[in-house]
Backbone as CSV, one residue per row, in Angstrom:
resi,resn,N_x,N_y,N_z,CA_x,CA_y,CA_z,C_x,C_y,C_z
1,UNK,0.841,-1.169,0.000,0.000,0.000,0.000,0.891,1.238,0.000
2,UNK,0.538,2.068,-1.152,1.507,3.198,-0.761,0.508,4.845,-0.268
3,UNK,1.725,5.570,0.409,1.127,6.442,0.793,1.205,8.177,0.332
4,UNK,0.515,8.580,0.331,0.287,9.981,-0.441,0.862,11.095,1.111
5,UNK,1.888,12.172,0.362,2.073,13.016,1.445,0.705,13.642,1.362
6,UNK,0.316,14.641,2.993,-0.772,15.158,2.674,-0.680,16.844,3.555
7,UNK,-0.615,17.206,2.716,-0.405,18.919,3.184,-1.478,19.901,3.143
8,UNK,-1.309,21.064,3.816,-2.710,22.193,3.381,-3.570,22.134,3.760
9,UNK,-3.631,20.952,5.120,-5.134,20.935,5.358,-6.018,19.829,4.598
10,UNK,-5.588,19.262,3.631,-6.270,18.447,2.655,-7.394,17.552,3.557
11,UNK,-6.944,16.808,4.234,-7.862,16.274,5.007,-8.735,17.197,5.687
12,UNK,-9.191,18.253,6.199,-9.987,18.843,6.905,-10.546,19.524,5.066
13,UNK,-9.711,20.375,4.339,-10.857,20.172,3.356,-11.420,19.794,2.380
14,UNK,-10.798,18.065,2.314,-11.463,17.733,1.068,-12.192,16.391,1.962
15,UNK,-12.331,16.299,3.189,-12.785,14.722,3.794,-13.799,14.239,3.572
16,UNK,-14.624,15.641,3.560,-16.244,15.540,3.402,-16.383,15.289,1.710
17,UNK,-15.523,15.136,1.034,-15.463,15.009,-0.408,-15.049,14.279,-0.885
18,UNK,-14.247,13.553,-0.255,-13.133,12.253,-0.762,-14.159,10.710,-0.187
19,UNK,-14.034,9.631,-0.753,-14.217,8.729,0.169,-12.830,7.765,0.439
20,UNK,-13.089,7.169,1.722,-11.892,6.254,1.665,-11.728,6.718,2.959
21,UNK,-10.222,6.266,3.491,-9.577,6.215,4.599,-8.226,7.015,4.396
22,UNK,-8.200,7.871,5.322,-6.823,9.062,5.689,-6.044,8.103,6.210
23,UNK,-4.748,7.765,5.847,-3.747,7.075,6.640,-2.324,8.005,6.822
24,UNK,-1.889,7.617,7.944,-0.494,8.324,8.279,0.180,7.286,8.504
25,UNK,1.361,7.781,7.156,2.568,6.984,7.009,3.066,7.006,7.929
26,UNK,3.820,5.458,8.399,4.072,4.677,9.438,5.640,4.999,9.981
27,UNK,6.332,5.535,8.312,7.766,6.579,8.512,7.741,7.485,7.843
28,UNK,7.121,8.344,9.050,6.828,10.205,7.946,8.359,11.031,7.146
29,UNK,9.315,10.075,8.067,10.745,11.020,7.727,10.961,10.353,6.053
30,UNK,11.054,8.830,6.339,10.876,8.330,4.523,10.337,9.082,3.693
31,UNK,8.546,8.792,4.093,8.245,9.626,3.074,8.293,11.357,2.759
32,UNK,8.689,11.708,3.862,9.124,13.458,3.602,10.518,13.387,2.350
33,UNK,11.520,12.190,2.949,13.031,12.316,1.867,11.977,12.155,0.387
34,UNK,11.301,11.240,0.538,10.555,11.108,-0.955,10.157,12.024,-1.549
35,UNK,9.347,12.478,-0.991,8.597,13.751,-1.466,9.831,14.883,-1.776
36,UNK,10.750,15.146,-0.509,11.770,16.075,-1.436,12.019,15.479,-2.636
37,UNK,12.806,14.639,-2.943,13.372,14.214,-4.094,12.091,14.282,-5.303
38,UNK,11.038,14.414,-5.272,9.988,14.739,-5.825,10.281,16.070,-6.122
39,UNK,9.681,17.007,-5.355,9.719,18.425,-5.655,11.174,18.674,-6.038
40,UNK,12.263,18.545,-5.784,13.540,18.610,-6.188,13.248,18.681,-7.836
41,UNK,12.608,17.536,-7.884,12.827,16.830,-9.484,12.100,18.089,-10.400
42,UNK,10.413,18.359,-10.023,10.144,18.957,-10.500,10.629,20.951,-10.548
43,UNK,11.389,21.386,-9.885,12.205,22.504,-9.605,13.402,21.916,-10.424
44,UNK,13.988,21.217,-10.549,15.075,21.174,-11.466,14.649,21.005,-12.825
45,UNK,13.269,20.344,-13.032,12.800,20.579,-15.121,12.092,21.570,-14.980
46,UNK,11.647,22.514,-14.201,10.537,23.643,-15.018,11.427,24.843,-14.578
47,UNK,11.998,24.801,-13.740,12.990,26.428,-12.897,12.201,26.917,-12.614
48,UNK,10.794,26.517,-11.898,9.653,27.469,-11.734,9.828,27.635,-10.128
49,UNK,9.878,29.320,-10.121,10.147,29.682,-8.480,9.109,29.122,-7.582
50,UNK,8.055,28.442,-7.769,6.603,28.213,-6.931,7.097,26.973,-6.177
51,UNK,7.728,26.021,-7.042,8.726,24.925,-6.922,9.694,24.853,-5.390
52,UNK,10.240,26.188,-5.070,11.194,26.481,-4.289,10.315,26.468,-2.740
53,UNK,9.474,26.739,-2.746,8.009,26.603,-1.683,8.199,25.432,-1.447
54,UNK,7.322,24.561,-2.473,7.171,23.086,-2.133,8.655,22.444,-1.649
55,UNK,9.800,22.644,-1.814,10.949,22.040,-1.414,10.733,22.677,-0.348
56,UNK,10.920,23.820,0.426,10.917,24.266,1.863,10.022,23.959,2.396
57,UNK,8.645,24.006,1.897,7.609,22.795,3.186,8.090,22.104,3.568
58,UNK,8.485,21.324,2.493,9.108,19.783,2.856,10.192,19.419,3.986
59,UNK,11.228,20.585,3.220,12.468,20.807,4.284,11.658,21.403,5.416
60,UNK,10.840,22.244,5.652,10.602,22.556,6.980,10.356,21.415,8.145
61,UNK,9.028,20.180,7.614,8.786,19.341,8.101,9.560,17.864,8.605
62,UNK,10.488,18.074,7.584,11.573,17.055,7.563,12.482,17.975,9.033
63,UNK,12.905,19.127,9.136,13.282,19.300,10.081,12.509,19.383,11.578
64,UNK,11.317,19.637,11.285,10.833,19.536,12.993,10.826,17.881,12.555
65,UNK,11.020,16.950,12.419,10.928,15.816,13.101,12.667,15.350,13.248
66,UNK,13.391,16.011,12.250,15.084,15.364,12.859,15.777,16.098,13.598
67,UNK,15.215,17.006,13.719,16.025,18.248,14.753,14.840,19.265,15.958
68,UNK,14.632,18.403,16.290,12.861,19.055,17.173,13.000,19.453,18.158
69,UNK,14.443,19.882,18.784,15.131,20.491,19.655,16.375,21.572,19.308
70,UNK,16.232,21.807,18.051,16.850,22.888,16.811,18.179,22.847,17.109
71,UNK,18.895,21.545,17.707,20.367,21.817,18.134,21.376,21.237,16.878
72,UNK,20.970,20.600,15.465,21.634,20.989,15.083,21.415,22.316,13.632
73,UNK,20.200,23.060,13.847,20.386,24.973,13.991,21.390,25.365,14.719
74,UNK,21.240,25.192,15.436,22.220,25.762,16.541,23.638,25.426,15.871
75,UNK,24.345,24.288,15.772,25.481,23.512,15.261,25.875,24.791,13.634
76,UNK,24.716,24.556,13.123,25.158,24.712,12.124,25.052,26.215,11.854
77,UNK,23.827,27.051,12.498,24.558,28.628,12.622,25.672,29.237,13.388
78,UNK,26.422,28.241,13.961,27.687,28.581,14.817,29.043,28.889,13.226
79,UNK,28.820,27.465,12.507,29.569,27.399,11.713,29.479,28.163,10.104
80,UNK,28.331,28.812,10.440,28.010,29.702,9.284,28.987,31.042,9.648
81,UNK,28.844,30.946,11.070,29.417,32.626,11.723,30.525,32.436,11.083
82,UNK,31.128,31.438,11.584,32.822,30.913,11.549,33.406,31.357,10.479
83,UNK,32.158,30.708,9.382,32.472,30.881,8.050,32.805,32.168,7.339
């Protein structure tokens, strides 16, 4: 069974419209790398700036679950200073 990322609210507004069953993937971090490499793909064939959004959702969400204590933010704006 595969699973669809689901962003925007989709479930609150399309539920009453969809039939079927809402499932949450069982490894959200998997499927977040997926989905980047998705939007990646499509930002690298069209160069369309709207593109650059959908990669930072992604990256946003991918980071509150691997860094959900922002320490390595922290790590890595130390070494930006440095830089």
């Amino acid at each position: 069974m595969g699973y669809k990322m689901v962003r925007d609210n989709h479930q609150e507004i399309l539920g009453e419209h969809i039939s079927g069953q809402w499932r949450t993937s069982p490894d959200p971090v998997s499927s977040l790398v997926k989905k980047l490499g998705e939007e990646y793909s499509e930002l690298a064939e069209s160069r369309d700036p709207a593109e650059l959004y959908d990669v930072w959702d992604v990256l946003d969400e991918l980071t509150a679950l691997l860094d959900p204590d922002g320490s390595a933010e922290l790590k890595h704006a130390i070494k930006v200073k440095h830089l």
